[in-house]
C-alpha positions as MATLAB code, in Angstrom:
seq = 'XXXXXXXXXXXXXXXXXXXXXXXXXXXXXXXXXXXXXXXXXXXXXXXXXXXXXXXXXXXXXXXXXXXXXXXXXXXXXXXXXXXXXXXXXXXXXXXXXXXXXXXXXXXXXXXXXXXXXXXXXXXXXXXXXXXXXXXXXXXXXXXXXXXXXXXXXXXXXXXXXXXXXXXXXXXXXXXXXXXXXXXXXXXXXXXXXXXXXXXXXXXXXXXXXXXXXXXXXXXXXXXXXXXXXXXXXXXXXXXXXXXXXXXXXXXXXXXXXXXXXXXXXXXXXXXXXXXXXXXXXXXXXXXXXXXXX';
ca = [
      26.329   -5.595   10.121;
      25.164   -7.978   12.880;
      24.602  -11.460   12.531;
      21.152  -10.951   13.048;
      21.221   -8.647   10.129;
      22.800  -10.211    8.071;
      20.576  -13.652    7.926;
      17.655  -11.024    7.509;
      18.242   -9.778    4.730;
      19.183  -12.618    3.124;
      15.597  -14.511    4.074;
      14.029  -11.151    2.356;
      15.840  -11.611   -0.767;
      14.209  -15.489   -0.749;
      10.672  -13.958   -1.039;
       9.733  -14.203   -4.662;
      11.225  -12.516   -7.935;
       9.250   -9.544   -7.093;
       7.577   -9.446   -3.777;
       5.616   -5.825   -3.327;
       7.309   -3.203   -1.177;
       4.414   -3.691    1.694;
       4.579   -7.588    1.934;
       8.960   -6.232    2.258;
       7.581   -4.189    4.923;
       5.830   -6.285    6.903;
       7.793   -9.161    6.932;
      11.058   -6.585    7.984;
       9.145   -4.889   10.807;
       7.790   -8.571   12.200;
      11.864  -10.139   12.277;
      12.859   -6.235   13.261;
      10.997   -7.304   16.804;
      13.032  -10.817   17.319;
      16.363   -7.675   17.393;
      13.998   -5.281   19.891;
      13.703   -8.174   22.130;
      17.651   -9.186   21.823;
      16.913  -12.452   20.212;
      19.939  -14.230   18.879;
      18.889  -15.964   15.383;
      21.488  -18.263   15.437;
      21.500  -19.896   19.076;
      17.587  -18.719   20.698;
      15.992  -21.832   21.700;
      12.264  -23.174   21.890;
      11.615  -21.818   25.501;
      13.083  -18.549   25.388;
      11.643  -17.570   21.886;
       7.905  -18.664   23.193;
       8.683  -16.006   25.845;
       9.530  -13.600   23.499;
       6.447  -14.127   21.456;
       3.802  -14.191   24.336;
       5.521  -11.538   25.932;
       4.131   -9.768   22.570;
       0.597  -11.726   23.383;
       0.679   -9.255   26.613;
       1.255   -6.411   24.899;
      -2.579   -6.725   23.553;
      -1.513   -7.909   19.799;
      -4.619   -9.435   18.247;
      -4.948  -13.049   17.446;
      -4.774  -12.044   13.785;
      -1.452  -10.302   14.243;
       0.232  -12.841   16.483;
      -0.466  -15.684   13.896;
       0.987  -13.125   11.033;
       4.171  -12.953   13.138;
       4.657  -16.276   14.054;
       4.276  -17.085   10.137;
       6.995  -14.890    9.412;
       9.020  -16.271   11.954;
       8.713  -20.136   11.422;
       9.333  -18.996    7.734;
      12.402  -17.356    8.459;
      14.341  -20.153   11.168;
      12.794  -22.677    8.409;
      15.025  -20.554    6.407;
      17.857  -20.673    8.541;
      17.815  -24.473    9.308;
      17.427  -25.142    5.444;
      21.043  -22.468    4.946;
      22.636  -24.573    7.662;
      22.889  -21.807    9.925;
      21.209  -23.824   12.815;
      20.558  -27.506   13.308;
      16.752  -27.143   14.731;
      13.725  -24.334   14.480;
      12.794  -23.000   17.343;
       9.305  -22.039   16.498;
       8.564  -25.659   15.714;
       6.923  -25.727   18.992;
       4.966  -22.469   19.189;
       1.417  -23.027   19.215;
      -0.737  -20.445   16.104;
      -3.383  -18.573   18.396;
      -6.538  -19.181   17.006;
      -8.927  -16.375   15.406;
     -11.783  -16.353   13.177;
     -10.930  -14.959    9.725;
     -13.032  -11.767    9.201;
     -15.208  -11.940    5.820;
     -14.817   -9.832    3.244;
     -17.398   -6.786    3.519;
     -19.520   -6.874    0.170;
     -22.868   -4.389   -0.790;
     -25.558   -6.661   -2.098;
     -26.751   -6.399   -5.898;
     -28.958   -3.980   -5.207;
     -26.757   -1.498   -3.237;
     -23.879   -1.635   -6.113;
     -26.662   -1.132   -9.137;
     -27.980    1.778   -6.352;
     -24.281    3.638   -5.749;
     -23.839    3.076  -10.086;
     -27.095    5.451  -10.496;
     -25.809    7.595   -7.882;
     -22.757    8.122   -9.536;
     -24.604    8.316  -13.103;
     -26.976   11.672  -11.671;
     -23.982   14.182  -12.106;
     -22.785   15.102  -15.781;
     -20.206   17.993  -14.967;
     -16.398   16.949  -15.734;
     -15.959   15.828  -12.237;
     -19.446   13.793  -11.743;
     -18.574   11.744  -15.003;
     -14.922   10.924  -13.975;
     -16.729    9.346  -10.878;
     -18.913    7.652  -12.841;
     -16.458    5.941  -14.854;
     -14.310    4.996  -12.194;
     -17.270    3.746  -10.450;
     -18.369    1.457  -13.286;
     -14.906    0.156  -13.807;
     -14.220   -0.479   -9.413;
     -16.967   -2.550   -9.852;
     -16.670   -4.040  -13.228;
     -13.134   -4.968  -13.663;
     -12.547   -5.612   -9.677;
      -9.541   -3.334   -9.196;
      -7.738   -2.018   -6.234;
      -8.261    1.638   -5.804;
      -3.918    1.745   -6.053;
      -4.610    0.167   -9.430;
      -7.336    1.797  -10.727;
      -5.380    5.302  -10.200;
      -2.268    3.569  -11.797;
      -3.983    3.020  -14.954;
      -2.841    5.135  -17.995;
      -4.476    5.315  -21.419;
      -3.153    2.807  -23.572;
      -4.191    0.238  -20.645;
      -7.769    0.342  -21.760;
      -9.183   -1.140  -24.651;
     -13.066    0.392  -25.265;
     -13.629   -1.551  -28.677;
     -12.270   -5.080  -26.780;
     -13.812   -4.330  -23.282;
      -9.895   -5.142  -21.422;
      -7.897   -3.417  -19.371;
      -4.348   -4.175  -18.801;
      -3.685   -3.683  -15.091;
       0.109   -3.147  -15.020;
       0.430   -2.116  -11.244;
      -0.712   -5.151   -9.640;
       0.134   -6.524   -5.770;
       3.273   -8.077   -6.117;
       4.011   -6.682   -9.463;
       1.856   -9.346  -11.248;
       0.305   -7.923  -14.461;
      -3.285   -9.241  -15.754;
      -5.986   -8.781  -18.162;
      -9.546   -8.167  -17.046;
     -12.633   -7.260  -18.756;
     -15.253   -5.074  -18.358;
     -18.999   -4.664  -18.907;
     -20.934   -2.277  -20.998;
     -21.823   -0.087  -18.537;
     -18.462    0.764  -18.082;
     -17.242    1.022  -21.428;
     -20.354    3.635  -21.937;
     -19.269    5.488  -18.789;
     -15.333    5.408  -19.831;
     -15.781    6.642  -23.276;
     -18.314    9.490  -21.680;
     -15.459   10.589  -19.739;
     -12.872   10.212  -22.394;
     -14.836   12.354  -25.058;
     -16.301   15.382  -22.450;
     -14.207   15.387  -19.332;
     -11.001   14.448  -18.861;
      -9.758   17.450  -21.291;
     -11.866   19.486  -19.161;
     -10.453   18.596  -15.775;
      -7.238   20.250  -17.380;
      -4.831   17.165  -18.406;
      -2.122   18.243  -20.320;
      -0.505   17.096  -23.629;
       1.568   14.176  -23.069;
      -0.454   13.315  -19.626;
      -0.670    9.640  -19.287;
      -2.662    8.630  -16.639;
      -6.805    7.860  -17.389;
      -8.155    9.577  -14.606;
      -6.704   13.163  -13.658;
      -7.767   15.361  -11.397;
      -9.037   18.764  -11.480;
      -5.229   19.743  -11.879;
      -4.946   17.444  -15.000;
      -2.479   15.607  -12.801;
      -2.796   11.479  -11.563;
      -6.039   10.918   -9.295;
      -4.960    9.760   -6.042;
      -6.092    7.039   -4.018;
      -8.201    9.444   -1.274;
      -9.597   10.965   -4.481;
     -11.092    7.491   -4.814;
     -12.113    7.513   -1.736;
     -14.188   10.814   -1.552;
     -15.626    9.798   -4.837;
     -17.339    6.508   -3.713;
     -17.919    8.823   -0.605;
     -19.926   10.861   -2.441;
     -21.682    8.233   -4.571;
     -23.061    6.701   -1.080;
     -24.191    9.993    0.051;
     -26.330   10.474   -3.125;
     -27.654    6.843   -3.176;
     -28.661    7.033    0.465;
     -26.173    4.238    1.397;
     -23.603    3.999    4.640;
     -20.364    6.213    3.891;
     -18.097    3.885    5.781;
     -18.211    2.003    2.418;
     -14.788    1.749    0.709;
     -13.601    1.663   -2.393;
     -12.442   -2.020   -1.652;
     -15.740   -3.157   -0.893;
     -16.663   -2.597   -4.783;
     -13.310   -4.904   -5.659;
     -15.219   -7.887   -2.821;
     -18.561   -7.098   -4.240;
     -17.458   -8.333   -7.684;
     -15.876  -10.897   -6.688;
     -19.028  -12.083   -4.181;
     -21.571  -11.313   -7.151;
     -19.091  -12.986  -10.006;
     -19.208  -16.388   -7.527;
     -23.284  -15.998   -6.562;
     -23.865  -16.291   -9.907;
     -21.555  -19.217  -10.928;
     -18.288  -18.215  -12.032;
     -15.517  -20.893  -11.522;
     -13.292  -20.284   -8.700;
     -10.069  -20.290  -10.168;
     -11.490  -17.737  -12.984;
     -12.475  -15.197   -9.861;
      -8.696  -15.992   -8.597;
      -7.427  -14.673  -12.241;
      -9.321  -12.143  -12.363;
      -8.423  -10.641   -9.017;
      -4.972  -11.237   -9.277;
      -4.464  -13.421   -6.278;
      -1.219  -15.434   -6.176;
      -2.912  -17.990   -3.683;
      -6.451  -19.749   -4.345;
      -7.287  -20.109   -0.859;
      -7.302  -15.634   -0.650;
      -9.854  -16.157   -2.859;
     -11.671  -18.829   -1.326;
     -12.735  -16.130    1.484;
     -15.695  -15.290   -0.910;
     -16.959  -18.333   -1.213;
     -18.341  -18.379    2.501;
     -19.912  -14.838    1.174;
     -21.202  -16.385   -1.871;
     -22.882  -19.622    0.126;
     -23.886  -16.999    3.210;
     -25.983  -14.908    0.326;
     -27.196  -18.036   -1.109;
     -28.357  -19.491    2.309;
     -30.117  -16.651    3.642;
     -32.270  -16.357    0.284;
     -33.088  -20.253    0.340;
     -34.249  -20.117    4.025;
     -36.348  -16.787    3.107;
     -37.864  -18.643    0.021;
     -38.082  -22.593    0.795;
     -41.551  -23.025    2.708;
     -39.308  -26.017    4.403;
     -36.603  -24.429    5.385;
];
């Protein structure tokens, strides 16, 4: 194993008691480049490792992917200099290119209570699974990967929790839901799910017409279908429900740390991107309503 190697894995191990295989990913593939471009961890200086990342500027990265990189990289020869492998850090230098953080993409009140009904029309097996895992996308704020990880003894109907087991980075949380979804979950529960086939000893909430775990793209072509029937753009995704609860929790003054919880996010300022959503909504109906405005 090279040297290079070597030092990499051993940053990777550094990255939390239980970092999630994508963030493993990403940060491998981003020090996998400093080896493409036959960057020596141990003796690269300033100079020569600004080359190597602006040669990756040319290469038509976006500003957004650059800064991710360079991230990764101070983090790693901050790493290094903190092991005692090197005396300095190279990136200390290296300038973040600057980019303007895209929003979250939210549906307003009115398009979420709109794709609900949608969902609500159909009452064959199928049409209430959707309906349910409509209601609890929106209610509860899961990730699709989360909502399809769900099994049965993670909901609580009498309560109005569920236990969300599969979370990014392996952190577990508790999360209630609404009415509406309880209704919608215990519909399902009572007159579909045996129908769509699951078998004895099947754990998962929502199956799919094979009585097998729903996927992820099954979550996908059910919102799909939900816009389609409510009239609304199909380029919607499921993870627009997940930013539309946390938008409408915020618009209608939940404390900011309480959204964080509820979403699951290790870092306050992730969820701090719906807060310029929040204020945006709440600008745009002052100006349309104050005669002064």
């Amino acid at each position: 194993m090279s040297d290079n190697a070597r030092w990499e894995e051993a940053f990777l191990k550094t990255l939390g008691l239980n970092p999630s295989p994508h963030t493993l990913r990403a940060y491998a593939q981003e020090l996998s480049q400093l080896d493409q471009a036959g960057v020596d961890v141990l003796t690269v200086d300033g100079p020569a490792l600004r080359k190597v990342f602006w040669e990756q500027a040319r290469r038509g990265l976006k500003a957004s992917s650059l800064a991710r990189k360079l991230a990764v990289w101070r983090a790693f020869f901050r790493f290094l200099q903190r092991s005692g492998a090197r005396a300095d850090n190279p990136t200390r230098d290296l300038v973040t290119p600057r980019y303007r953080r895209r929003l979250p993409r939210v549906l307003t009140t009115d398009q979420a209570f709109r794709l609900l009904e949608a969902a609500q029309g159909r009452r064959d097996p199928v049409g209430l699974r959707n309906w349910a895992l409509l209601e609890l996308l929106y209610a509860s704020g899961l990730r699709a990967q989360e909502v399809v990880a769900l099994d049965l003894g993670d909901v609580d109907l009498e309560a109005g929790w569920v236990r969300v087991r599969a979370g990014k980075g392996g952190r577990p949380r508790e999360v209630p839901m609404g009415r509406p979804a309880q209704t919608a979950l215990r519909r399902y529960l009572l007159e579909a799910r045996a129908h769509l086939g699951a078998r004895d000893g099947e754990a998962a909430l929502f199956v799919n017409r094979r009585g097998g775990r729903l996927s992820v793209r099954a979550v996908g072509r059910a919102v799909k279908a939900a816009l389609e029937a409510a009239g609304l753009s199909s380029r919607v995704s499921p993870h627009w429900l997940r930013h539309s609860f946390a938008t409408h929790l915020l618009m209608n003054g939940a404390d900011l740390r309480l959204v964080q919880e509820l979403l699951g996010h290790a870092r306050l300022s992730t969820t701090q991107n719906y807060t310029h959503l929040s204020l945006a909504a709440l600008t745009s109906t002052y100006q349309k309503a104050h005669p002064r405005a």
